[in-house]
C-alpha positions in Angstrom: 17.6 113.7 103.7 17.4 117.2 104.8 20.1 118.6 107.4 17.5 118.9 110.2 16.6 115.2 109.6 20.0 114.5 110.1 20.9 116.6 112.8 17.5 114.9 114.6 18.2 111.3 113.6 22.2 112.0 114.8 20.9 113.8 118.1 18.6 110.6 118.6 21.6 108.3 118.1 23.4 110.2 120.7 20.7 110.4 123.1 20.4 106.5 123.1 24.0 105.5 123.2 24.0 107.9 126.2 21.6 105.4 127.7 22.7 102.5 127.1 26.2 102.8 127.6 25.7 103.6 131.3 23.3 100.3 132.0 26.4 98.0 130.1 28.9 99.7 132.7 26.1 99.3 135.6 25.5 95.6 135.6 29.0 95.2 135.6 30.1 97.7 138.0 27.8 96.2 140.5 28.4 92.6 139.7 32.2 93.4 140.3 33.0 89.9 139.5 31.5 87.0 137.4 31.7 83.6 139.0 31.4 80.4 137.6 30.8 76.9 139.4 32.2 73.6 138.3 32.0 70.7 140.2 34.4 67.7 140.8 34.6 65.4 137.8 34.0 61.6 139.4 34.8 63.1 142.9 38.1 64.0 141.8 38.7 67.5 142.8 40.4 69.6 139.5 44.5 70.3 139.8 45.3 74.1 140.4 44.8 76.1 137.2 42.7 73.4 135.3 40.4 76.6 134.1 42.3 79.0 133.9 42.4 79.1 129.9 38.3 78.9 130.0 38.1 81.9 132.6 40.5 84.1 130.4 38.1 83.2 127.2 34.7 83.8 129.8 36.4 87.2 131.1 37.4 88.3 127.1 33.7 87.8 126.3 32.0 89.6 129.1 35.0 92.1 129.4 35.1 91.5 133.1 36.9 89.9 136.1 35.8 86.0 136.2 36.3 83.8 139.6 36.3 80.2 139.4 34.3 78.4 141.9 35.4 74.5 142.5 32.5 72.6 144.3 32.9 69.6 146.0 30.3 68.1 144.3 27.1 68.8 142.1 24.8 69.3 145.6 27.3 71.9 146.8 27.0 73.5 143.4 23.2 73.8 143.2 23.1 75.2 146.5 25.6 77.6 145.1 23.5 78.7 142.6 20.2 78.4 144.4 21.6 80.7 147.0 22.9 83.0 144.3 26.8 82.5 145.6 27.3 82.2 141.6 25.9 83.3 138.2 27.4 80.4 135.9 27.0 76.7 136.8 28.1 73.5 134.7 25.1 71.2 135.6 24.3 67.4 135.4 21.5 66.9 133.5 19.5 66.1 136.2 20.9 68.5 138.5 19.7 71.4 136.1 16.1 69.7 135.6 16.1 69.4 140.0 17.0 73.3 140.3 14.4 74.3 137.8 12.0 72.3 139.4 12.9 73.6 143.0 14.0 78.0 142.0 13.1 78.0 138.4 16.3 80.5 138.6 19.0 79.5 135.9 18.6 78.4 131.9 20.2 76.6 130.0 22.4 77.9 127.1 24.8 75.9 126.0 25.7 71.9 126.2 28.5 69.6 124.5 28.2 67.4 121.6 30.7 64.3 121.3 32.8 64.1 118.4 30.6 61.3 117.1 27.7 63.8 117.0 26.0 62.2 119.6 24.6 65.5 122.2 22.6 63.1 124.6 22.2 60.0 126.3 19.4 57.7 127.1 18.7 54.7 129.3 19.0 51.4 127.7 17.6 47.6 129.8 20.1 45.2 128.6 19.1 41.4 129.0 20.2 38.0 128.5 18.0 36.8 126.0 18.5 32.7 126.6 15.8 33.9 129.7 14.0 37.1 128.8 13.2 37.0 125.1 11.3 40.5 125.8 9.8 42.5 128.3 6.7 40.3 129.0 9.5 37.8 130.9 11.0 40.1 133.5 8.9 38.9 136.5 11.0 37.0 138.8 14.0 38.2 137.0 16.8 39.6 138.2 17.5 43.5 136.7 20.5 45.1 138.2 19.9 49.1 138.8 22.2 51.7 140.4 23.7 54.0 141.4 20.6 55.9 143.1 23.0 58.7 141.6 23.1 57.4 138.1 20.2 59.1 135.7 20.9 56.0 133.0 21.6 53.4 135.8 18.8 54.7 138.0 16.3 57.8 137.7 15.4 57.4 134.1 14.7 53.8 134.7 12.3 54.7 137.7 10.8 57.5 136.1 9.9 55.7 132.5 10.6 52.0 132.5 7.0 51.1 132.5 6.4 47.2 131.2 2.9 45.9 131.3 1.9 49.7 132.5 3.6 48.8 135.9 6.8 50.9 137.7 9.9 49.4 138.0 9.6 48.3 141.2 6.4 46.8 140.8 6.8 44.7 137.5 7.9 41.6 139.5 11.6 42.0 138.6 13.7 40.9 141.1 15.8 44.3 141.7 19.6 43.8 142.5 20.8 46.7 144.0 24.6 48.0 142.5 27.0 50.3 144.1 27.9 51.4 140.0 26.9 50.3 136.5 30.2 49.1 135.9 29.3 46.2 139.0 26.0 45.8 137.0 28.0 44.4 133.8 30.5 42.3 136.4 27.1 40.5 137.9 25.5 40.1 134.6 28.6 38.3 132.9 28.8 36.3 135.8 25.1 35.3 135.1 24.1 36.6 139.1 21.7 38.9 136.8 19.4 38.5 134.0 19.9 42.1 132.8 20.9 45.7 133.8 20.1 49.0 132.8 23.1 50.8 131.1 23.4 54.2 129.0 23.9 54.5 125.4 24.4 57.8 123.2 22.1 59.4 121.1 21.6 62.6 119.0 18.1 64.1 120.3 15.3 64.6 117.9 16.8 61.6 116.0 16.5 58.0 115.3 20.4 57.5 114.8 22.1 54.9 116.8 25.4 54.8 117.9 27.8 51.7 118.9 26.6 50.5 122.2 30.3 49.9 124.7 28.1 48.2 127.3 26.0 45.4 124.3 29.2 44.8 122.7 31.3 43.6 125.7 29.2 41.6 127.9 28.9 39.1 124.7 32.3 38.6 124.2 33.6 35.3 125.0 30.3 34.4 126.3 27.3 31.8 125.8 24.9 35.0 126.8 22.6 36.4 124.3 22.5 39.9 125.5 20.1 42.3 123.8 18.4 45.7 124.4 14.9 45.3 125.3 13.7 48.7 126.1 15.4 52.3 125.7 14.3 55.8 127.4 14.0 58.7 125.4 17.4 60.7 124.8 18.4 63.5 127.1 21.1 66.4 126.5 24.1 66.5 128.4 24.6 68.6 131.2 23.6 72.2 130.1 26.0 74.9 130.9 23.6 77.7 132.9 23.3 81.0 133.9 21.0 83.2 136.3 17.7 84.0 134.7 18.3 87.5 136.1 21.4 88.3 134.4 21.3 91.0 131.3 20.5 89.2 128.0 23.7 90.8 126.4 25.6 89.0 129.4 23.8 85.8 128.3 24.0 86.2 124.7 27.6 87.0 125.1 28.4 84.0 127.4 26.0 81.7 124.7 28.2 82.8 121.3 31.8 82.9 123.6 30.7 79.0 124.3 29.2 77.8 121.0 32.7 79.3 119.5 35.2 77.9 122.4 36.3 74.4 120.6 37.2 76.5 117.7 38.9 79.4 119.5 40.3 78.3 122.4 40.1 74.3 122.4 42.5 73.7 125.4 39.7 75.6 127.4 37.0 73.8 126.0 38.9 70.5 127.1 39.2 71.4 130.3 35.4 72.1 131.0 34.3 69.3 128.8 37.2 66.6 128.7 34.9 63.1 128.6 32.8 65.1 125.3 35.3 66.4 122.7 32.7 68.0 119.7 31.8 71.2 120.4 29.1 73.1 122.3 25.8 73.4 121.2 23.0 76.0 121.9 20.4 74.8 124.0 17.0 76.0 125.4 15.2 75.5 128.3 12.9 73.5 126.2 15.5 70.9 124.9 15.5 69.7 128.5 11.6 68.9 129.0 12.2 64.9 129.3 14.3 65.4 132.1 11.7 67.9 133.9 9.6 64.6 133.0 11.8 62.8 134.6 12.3 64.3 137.9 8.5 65.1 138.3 8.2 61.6 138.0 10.2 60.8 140.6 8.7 63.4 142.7 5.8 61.4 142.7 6.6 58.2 143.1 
């Protein structure tokens, strides 16, 4: 290469790095700070200090100052986001495919796997078969469904259960009304309920089935026949999101500190993700179309 190549190609170099250094420093400069939002885990608000491990591996990645925003629960946090309060939010799956529907504002980039390997969950209609050998029988039966809050226990259920083409609440079941899914299984045992929905993990994309907690106790030391009649398709776990508007080097940065956190820092990764003790996975906007499904459904009904 000639030295006047050289000289042009380095000049060119220059010139660029001159460019883009400043727009790196920019976004953060006028960000100041990055803040995260995590809501209460089962309405139990987390002890002082709880992220402070995550935040130092967040504020490493992006090389800035990172706040840590603890919402009361996951309402407070969408509002957080939706009124742009935060950049980062930990979401329930359904609160994620809710904001989407309503701002269109964050994406998805990241979400936990179990150690199992399982990365989602579905709905699953357990049933004493001794009185409803299948789906066909659940007129006049009693199905136990709840939380309104519960996207196994509730949502997917209304959205998707759809036996003899007909909604949930207008197959003829007789719907029992429960304050948790845990009730559900007391009711059913106690033979008040013919069946209840529950959740059971899965690995998206997959036909691999995992050891059911809620099938395998309800038999024990029973005369019930219990059995899954129907299942939903498998949604991922709560995605980990960020504003649609931040820099994709922000967002790329964020993605790879996340997908590398269980093996780098695995106290942090506890603390943001203590029920689901795999690893993170990257995830798309894409990988959460069912539950879009899902809360259109609803939407409509």
């Amino acid at each position: 290469m000639s030295r006047k190549r050289i000289e042009t190609v380095s000049i060119s170099l220059l010139m660029s790095a001159m460019l883009t250094a400043p727009a790196l420093a920019d976004w953060r400069s006028d960000m100041g700070v990055f803040r995260v939002g995590i809501s209460a885990l089962h309405g139990e608000p987390p002890r002082k200090g709880s992220f402070d491990l995550f935040r130092k591996h967040l504020a490493e990645a992006l090389n800035m100052p990172v706040e840590i925003f603890q919402a009361n629960d996951a309402s407070a946090l969408i509002d957080a986001v939706a009124a742009s309060r935060i950049e980062y939010a930990i979401l329930p799956t359904a609160g994620f495919a809710t904001l989407d529907a309503f701002c269109s504002c964050v994406v998805p980039i990241a979400a936990p796997v179990s150690e199992n390997g399982a990365d989602s969950v579905r709905s699953v209609l357990i049933a004493n078969q001794k009185v409803m050998a299948d789906l066909n029988d659940i007129e006049g039966r009693k199905i136990a469904v709840g939380p309104a809050s519960s996207l196994t226990g509730f949502m997917l259920p209304h959205a998707f259960f759809r036996p003899a083409e007909k909604q949930l609440g207008e197959s003829g079941a007789d719907i029992v009304q429960t304050a948790s899914q845990f009730e559900a299984v007391r009711l059913f045992q106690a033979g008040k309920v013919d069946g209840f929905f529950a959740w059971e993990h899965a690995t998206q994309g997959t036909e691999k089935r995992y050891e059911n907690e809620f099938l395998d106790n309800v038999g024990k030391d029973s005369e019930l026949e219990p059995a899954v009649l129907w299942r939903s398709e498998a949604v991922l776990y709560g995605p980990h999101t960020v504003r649609k508007n931040l820099p994709k080097e922000a967002i790329d940065a964020i993605r790879d500190a996340l997908v590398s956190i269980n093996e780098k820092e695995p106290l942090a990764y506890d603390a943001i993700s203590p029920e689901l003790g795999g690893a993170m996975q990257a995830v798309s906007k894409e990988d959460y179309s069912v539950a879009s499904q899902m809360v259109r459904a609803l939407a409509e009904q």
